[in-house]
C-alpha positions as CSV (number, residue, x, y, z in Angstrom):
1,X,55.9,135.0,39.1
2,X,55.4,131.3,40.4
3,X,59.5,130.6,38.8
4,X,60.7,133.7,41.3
5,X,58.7,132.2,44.3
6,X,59.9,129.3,44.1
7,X,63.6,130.8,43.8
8,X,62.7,133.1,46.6
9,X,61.8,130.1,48.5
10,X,64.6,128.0,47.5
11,X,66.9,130.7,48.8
12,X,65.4,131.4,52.1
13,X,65.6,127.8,52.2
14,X,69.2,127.6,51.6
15,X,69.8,130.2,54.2
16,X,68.0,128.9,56.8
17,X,69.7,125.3,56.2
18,X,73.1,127.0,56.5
19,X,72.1,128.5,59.5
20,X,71.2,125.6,61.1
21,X,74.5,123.7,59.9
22,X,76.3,126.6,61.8
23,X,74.4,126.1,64.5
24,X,74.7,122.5,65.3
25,X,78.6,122.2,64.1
26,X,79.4,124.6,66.9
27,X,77.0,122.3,69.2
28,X,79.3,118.9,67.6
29,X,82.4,121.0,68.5
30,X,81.7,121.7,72.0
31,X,81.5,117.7,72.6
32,X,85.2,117.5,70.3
33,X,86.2,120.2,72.3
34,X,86.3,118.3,76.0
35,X,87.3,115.1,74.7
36,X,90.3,117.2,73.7
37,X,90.3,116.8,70.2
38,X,90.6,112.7,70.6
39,X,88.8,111.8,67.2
40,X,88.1,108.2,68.4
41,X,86.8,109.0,72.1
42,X,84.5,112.0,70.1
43,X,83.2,109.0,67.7
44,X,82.4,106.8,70.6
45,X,80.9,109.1,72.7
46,X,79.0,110.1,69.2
47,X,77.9,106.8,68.1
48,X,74.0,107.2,66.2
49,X,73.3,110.6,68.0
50,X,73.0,112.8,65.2
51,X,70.2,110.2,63.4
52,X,68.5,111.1,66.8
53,X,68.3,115.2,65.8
54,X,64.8,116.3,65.4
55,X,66.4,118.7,62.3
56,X,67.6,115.3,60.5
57,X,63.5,113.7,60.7
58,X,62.6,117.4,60.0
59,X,64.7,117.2,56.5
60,X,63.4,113.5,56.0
61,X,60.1,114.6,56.2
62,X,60.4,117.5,53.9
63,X,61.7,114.8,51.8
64,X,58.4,112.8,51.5
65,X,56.2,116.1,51.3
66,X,58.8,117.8,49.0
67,X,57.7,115.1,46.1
68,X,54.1,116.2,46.6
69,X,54.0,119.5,47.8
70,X,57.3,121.1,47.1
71,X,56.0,124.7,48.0
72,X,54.3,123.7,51.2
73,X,57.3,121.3,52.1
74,X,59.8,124.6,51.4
75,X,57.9,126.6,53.6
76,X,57.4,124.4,56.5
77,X,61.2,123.3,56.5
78,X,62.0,126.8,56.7
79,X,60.1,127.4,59.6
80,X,61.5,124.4,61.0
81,X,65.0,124.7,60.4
82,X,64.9,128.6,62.0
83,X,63.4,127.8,64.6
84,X,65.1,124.4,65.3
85,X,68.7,126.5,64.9
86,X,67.3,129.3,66.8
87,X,66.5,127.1,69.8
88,X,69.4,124.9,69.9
89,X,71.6,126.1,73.6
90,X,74.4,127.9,72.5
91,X,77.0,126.3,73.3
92,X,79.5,129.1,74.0
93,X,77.2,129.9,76.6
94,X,75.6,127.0,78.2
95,X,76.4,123.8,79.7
96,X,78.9,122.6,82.8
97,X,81.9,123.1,80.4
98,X,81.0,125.9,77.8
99,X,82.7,125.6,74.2
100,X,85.4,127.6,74.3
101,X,86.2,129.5,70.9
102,X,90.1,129.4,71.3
103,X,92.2,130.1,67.8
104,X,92.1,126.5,66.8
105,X,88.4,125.9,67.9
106,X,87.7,128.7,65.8
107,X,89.8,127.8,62.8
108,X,88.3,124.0,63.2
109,X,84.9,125.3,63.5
110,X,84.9,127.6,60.1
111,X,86.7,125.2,58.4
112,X,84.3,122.9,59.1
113,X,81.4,125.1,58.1
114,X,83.2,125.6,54.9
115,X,83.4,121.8,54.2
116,X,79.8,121.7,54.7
117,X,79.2,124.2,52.2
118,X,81.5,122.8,49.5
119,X,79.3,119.5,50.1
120,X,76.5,120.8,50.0
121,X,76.9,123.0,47.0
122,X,78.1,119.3,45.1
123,X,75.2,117.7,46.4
124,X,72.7,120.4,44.5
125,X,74.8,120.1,41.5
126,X,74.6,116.6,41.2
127,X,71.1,116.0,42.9
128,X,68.4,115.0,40.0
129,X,65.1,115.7,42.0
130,X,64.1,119.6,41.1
131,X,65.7,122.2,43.4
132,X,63.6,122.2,46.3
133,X,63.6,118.5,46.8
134,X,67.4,118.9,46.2
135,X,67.7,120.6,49.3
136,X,65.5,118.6,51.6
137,X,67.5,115.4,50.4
138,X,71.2,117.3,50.3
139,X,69.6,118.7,53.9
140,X,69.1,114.8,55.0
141,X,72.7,113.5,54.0
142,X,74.2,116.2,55.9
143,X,72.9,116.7,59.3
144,X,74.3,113.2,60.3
145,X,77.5,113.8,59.0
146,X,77.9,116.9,60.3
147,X,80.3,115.7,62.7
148,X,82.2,113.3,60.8
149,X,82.8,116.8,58.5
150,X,84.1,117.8,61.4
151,X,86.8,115.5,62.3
152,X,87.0,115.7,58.7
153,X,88.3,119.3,58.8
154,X,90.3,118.2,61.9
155,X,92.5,115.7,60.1
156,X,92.6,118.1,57.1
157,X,94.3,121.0,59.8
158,X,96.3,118.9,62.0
159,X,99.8,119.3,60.0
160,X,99.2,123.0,60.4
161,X,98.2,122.4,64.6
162,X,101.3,120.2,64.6
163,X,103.4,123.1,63.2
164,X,101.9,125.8,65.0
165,X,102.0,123.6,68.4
166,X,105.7,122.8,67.8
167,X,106.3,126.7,67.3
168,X,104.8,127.1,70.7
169,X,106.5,125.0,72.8
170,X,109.8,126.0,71.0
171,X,108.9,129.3,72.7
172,X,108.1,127.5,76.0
173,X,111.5,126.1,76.1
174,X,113.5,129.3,75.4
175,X,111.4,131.1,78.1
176,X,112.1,128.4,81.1
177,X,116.2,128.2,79.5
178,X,116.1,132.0,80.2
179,X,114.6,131.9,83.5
180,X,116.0,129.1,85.0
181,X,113.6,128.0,87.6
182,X,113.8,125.5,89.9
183,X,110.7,123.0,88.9
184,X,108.8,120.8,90.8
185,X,106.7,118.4,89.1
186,X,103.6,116.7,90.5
187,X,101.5,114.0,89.4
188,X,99.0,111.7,90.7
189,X,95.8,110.3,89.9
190,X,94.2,112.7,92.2
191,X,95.1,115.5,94.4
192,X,97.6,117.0,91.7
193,X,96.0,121.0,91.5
194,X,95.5,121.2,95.1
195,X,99.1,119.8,96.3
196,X,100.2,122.6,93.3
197,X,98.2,124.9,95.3
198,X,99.8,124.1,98.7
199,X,103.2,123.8,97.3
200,X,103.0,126.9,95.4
201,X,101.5,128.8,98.7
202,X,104.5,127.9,100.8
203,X,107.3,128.5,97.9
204,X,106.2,132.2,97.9
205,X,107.3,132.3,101.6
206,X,110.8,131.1,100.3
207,X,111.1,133.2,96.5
208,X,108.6,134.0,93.8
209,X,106.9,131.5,93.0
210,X,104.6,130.6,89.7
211,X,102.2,127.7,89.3
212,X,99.1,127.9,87.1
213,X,95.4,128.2,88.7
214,X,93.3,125.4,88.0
215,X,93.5,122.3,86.2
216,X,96.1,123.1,84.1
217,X,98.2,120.1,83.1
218,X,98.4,119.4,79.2
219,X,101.5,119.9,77.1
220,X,99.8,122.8,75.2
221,X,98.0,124.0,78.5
222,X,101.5,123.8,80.1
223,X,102.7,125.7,76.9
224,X,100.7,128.3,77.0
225,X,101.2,128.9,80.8
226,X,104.2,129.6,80.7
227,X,104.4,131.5,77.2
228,X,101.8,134.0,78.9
229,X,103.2,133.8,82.6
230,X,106.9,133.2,83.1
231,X,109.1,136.2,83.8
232,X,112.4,136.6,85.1
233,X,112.8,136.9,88.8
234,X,110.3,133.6,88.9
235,X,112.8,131.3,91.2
236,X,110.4,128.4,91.0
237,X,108.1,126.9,88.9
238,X,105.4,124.5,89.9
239,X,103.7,121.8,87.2
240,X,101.1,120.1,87.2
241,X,101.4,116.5,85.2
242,X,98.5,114.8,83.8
243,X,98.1,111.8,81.3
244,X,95.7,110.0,80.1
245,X,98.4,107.2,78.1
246,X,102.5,106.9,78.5
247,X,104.7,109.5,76.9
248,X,102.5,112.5,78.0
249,X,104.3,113.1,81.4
250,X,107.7,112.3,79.5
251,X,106.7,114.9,77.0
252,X,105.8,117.4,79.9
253,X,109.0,117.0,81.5
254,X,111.5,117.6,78.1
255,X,109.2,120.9,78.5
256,X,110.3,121.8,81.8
257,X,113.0,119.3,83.6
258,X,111.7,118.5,86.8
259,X,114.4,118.9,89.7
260,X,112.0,118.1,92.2
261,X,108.6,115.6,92.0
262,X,105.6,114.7,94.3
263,X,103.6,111.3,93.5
264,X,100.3,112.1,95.7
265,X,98.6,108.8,95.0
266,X,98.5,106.0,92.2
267,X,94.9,104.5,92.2
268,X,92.1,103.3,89.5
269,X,91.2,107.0,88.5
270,X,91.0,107.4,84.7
271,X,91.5,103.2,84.7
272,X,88.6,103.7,81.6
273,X,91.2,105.3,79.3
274,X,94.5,103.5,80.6
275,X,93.4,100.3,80.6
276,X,95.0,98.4,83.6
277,X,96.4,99.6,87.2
278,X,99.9,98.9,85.4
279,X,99.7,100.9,83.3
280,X,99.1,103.8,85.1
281,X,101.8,103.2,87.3
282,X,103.8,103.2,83.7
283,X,102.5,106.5,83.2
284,X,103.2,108.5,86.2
285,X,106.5,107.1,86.7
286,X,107.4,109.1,83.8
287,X,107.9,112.2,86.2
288,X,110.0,110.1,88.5
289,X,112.1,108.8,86.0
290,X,112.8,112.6,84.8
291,X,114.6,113.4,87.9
292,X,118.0,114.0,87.9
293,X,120.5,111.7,90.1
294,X,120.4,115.3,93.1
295,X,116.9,115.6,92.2
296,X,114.5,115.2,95.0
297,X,110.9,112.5,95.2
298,X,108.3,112.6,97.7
299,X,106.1,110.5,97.7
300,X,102.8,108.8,99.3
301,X,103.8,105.7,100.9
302,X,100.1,105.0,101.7
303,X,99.9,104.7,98.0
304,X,101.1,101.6,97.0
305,X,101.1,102.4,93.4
306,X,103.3,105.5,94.7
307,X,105.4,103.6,96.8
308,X,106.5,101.4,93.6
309,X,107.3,104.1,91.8
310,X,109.7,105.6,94.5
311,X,111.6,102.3,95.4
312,X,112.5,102.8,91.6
313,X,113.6,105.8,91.9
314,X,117.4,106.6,91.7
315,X,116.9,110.0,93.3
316,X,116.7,111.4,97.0
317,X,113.0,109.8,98.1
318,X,111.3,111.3,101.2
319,X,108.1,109.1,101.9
320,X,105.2,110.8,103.5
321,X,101.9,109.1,104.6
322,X,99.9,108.0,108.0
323,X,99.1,104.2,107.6
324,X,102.1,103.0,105.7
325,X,104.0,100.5,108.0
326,X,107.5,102.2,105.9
327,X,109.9,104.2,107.5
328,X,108.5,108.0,106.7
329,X,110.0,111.3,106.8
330,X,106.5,113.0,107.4
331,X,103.9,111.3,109.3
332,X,100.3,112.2,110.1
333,X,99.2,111.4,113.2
334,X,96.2,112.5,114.0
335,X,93.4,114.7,112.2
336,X,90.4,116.5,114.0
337,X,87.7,118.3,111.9
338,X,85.2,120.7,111.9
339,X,83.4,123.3,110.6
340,X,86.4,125.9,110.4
341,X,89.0,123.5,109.4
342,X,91.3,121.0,110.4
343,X,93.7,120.6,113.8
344,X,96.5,118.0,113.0
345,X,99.5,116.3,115.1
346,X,102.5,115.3,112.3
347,X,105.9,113.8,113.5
348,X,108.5,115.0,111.4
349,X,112.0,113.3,111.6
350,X,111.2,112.5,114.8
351,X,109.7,115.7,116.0
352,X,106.1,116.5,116.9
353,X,104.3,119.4,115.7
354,X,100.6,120.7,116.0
355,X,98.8,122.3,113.2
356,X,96.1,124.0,111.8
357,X,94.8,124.8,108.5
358,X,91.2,125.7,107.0
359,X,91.1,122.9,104.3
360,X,89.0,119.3,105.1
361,X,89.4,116.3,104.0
362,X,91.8,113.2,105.2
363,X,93.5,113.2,101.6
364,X,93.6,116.7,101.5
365,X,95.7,116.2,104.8
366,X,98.4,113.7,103.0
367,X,98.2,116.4,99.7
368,X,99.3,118.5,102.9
369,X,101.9,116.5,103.8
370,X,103.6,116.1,100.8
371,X,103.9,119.8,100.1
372,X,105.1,120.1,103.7
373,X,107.8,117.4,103.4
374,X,108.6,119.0,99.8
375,X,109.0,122.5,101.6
376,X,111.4,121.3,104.5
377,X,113.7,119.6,102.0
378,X,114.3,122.8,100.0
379,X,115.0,124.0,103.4
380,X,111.8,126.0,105.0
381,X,111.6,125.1,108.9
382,X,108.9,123.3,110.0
383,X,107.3,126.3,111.5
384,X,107.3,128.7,108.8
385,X,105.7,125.9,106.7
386,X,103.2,125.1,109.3
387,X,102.1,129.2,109.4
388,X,101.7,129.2,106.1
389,X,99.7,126.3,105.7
390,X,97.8,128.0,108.3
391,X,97.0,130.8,105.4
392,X,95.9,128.2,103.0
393,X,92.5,128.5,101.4
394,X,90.2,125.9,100.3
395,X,90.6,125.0,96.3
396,X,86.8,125.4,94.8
397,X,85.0,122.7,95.2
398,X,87.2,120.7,96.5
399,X,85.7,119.7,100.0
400,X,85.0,122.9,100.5
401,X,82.7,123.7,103.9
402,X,80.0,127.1,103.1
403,X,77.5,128.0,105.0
404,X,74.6,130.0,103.7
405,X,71.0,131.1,105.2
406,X,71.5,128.2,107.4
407,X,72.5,125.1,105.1
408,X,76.0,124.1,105.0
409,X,77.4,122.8,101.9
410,X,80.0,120.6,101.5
411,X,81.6,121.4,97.8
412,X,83.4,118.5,96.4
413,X,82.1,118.6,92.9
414,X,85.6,118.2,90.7
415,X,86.7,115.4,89.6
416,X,85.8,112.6,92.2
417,X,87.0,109.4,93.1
418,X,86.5,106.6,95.8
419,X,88.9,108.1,98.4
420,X,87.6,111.8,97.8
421,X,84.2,110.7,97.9
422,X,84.7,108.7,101.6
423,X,86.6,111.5,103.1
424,X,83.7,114.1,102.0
425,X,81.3,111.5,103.8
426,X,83.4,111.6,106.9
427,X,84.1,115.1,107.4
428,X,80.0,115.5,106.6
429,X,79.6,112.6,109.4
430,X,81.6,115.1,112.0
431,X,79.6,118.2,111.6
432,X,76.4,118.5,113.9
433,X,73.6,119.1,111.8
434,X,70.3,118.3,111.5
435,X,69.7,116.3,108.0
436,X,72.8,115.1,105.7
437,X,72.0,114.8,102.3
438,X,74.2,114.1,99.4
439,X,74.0,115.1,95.6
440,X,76.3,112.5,93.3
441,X,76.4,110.7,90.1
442,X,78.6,108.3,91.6
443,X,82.5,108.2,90.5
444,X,83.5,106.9,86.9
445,X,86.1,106.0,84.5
446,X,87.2,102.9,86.7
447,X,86.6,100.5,84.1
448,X,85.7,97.4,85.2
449,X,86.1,98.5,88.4
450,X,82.5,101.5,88.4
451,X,79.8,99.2,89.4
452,X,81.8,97.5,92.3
453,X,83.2,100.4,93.5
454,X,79.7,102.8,93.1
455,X,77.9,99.9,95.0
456,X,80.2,100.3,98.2
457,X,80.2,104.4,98.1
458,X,76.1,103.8,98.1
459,X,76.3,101.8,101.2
460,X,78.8,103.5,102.8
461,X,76.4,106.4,101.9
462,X,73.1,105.1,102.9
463,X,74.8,104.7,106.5
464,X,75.9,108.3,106.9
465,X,73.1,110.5,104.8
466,X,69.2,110.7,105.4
467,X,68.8,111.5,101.8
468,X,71.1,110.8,98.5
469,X,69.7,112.1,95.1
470,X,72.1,110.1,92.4
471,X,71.8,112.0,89.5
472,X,71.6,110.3,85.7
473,X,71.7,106.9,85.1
474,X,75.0,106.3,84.8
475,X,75.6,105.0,88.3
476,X,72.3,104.2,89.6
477,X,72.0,100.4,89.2
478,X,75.0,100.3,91.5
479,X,73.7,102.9,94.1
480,X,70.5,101.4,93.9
481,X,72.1,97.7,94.7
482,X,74.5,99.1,97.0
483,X,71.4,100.9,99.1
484,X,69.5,96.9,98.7
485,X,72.9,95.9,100.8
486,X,73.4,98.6,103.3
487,X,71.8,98.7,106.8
488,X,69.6,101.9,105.0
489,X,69.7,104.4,107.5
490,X,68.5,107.0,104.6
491,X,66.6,107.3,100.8
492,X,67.9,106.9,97.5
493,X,66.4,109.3,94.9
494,X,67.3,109.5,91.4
495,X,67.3,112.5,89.6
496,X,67.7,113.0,85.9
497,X,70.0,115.7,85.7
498,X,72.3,118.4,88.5
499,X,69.5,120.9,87.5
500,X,66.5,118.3,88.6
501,X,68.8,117.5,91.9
502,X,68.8,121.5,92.4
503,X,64.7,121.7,91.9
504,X,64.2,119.2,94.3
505,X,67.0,120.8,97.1
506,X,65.1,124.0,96.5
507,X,62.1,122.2,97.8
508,X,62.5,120.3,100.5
509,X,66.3,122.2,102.3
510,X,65.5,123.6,105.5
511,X,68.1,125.3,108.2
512,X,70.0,123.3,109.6
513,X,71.0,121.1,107.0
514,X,74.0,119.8,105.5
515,X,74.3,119.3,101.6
516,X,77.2,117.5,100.2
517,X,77.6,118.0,96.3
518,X,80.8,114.8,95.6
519,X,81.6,114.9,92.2
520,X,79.5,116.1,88.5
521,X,79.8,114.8,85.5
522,X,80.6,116.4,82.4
523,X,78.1,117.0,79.9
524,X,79.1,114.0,78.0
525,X,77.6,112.1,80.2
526,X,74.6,113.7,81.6
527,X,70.9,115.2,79.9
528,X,72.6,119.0,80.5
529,X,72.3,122.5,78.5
530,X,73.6,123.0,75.4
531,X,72.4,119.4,73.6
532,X,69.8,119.8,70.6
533,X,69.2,116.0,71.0
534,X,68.8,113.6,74.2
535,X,71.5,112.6,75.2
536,X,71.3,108.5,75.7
537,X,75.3,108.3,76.3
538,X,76.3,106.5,79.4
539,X,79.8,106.0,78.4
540,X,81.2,104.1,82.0
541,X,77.6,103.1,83.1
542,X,77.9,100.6,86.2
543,X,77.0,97.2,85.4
544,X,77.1,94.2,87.0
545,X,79.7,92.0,85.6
């Protein structure tokens, strides 16, 4: 009787163990997941975490009572590894960015799980300790390498991902040979998916049209997009081109030859994973160089990472912009905002025109521009472009103006960066409402560049908003110094978390107020759902050099 207890115990043991390495390898692979499989940006952002899971000091502890109290320590770890699985977020389910279980997340995840079990199956057979102790030590060694099983598995499938991507894009390549579109590439190190947007809004006016929704604009995203999308009768063909080294625009346009290009603005954004300013210019003058010699290349002359790249450029360049001393094709003149949208005055090879459209946002306008100067060189007339862009509708949060019970948001939570974040403060400046009160974390992957640049949004802040909650810590030295250097017309209050920043607007909005939400961050950087540990990342945090 007391042998089949104790194997009764030792299985429900086992179980509950397995359960929770399930559990918390789908948590692991979530993180993997939106650091797009990089294996050494998953480690950094990894570092010691898993010695901080409360199931690893669970298994230690089961360790020292296991020697004394094997029984006791059997039951108790069962209880706690349940229960510590069972409450773990799922991570299909929660979070900003919800794990996603595409085929090769799935494949990467059972793998994985299977690893696991191979290891841990050695580790009982070669364990000398008696079989419930066996466990809580085999229990121990695993939970913290639970994610370097998981790269692990990663390395162990990536011939077969290589084989299987190559297959893919194989099919890609037939499918745009067959169709034949005309393709416009656009890159940038912001406003790429809205300019897609715009361009792809006005194209339909002209022939069918396809560009992806969304953020779409990774070789296998690209891949996929056009696998599931492209059909004959599609005349053009709009890409977006992101990168976060050299070679990935170049590998983007082998997929689908560019015959037309828009650089909206070269700038600092993603200067974390590039490295240097030149560098990114290297980068995105990938697309550029992917033009043909009657290929066309608008560009942002008030860039002047853009402008390098199109005095490069062999091609047809049409510059577009509203400071730039250059020559332009397209020029903005003036911009008037409000609630509804935005009047504008452009001068168009010498001509004058008036427009409206509901977005907001001064580099929203120039995103504008360039799809407009784009349009009129594949030979659209000014004032069919200028009606359509009148039928243009705000990207999601992308300053984008709601109003609701009496509050009026300003939604410019994707993907921020110093120029987005001043034009969301000046088009919030320009409404008439009572309180202003902004919701950030600041802007990050600049490097070198984060505190500096944080610091100058938080004054710049401080002189337009009676309240900003920065939320997590990653930026708040620098919005804390910057609000120590500004004229502080409003409060700082820092916030742990977007869900602690919602609490506290819950309390205190009133009618007539005006929330701005600039930028979130992703959950690798912030205390959000889905975690079974704290999270004490602050990959990018803004220090004082």
């Amino acid at each position: 009787m007391s042998n089949s207890f104790t194997l009764a115990l030792a299985i429900l043991a086992a179980a509950a163990q397995i359960y929770l390495f399930w559990r918390r390898l789908l948590g692991y692979l979530r993180f993997f997941q939106q650091e797009v499989y990089e294996r050494a940006r998953f480690l950094h952002w990894l570092r010691w975490k898993s010695l901080t899971d409360p199931a690893w000091m669970a298994a230690i502890a089961a360790v020292a009572l296991g020697s004394i109290l094997p029984r006791t320590a059997s039951l108790l770890g069962i209880l706690a590894w349940l229960g510590l699985g069972t409450a773990q977020p799922d991570p299909r389910t929660t979070g900003k960015i919800p794990l996603r279980l595409t085929s090769r997340a799935l494949r990467t995840q059972i793998a994985a799980f299977a690893l696991t079990i191979v290891f841990y199956g050695a580790l009982m057979r070669i364990l000398p300790l008696g079989l419930a102790v066996n466990q809580f030590v085999a229990a121990a060694i695993l939970l913290p390498i639970l994610p370097l099983l998981l790269l692990g598995t990663d390395l162990i499938l990536m011939p077969y991902e290589t084989r299987l991507q190559r297959r893919f894009k194989s099919e890609a390549a037939r499918r745009v040979a067959e169709v034949r579109p005309f393709i416009i590439g656009i890159t940038g190190s912001y406003g790429k998916s809205s300019t897609k947007a715009m361009v792809a809004h006005i194209l339909q006016f002209k022939g069918p049209t396809l560009a992806a929704a969304g953020s779409v604009n990774t070789l296998m995203g690209v891949t996929r997009h056009i696998r599931e999308n492209l059909a004959k009768g599609d005349e053009y063909m709009v890409v977006e081109m992101g990168a976060f080294r050299r070679g990935s625009i170049r590998r983007l346009c082998e997929l689908t030859p560019p015959s037309a290009a828009i650089i909206t603005a070269v700038g600092t954004m993603h200067l974390e994973r590039f490295g240097s300013t030149e560098e990114i210019v290297r980068a995105k003058s990938e697309l550029a160089q992917a033009l043909p010699a009657d290929g066309i290349l608008v560009a942002n002359a008030d860039s002047p990472g853009a402008l390098r790249i199109a005095r490069q450029t062999r091609c047809k360049v049409l510059l577009y912009g509203e400071s730039s001393a250059e020559e332009l094709d397209t020029r903005l003149l003036s911009i008037t905002f409000s609630a509804r949208g935005t009047h504008f005055k452009i001068r168009h090879r010498g001509t004058d025109y008036d427009g409206f459209t509901p977005l907001l946002g001064r580099p929203i306008m120039l995103n504008m521009l360039g799809a407009y100067t784009l349009a009129t060189a594949l030979g659209m007339t000014p004032e069919i472009v200028l009606a359509a862009l009148r039928a243009l509708r705000p990207v999601s949060n992308r300053l984008e103006v709601v109003e609701d019970n009496g509050i009026t948001w300003i939604r410019d939570a994707y993907n921020s960066n110093p120029i987005g974040f001043r034009a969301a403060l000046e088009v919030a400046a320009g409404l008439t409402v009572e309180r202003r009160i902004l919701v950030t974390p600041g802007v990050i992957e600049l490097g070198p560049q984060q505190y500096d640049a944080n610091q100058a949004l938080a004054a710049e802040a401080a002189a337009v908003c009676d309240y900003t909650l920065i939320v997590s810590e990653t930026n708040r030295a620098a919005f804390e110094a910057g609000y120590r250097d500004s004229s502080r017309r409003g409060a700082l209050i820092p916030v742990e978390n977007r869900t602690a920043a919602f609490r506290w607007l819950r309390e205190q909005l009133r009618p007539g107020d005006s929330v701005i939400l600039e930028n979130d961050l992703p959950d690798l950087y912030e205390n959000s759902g889905g975690l079974f540990f704290k999270n004490g990342y602050r990959r990018g945090a803004a220090q004082k050099a």
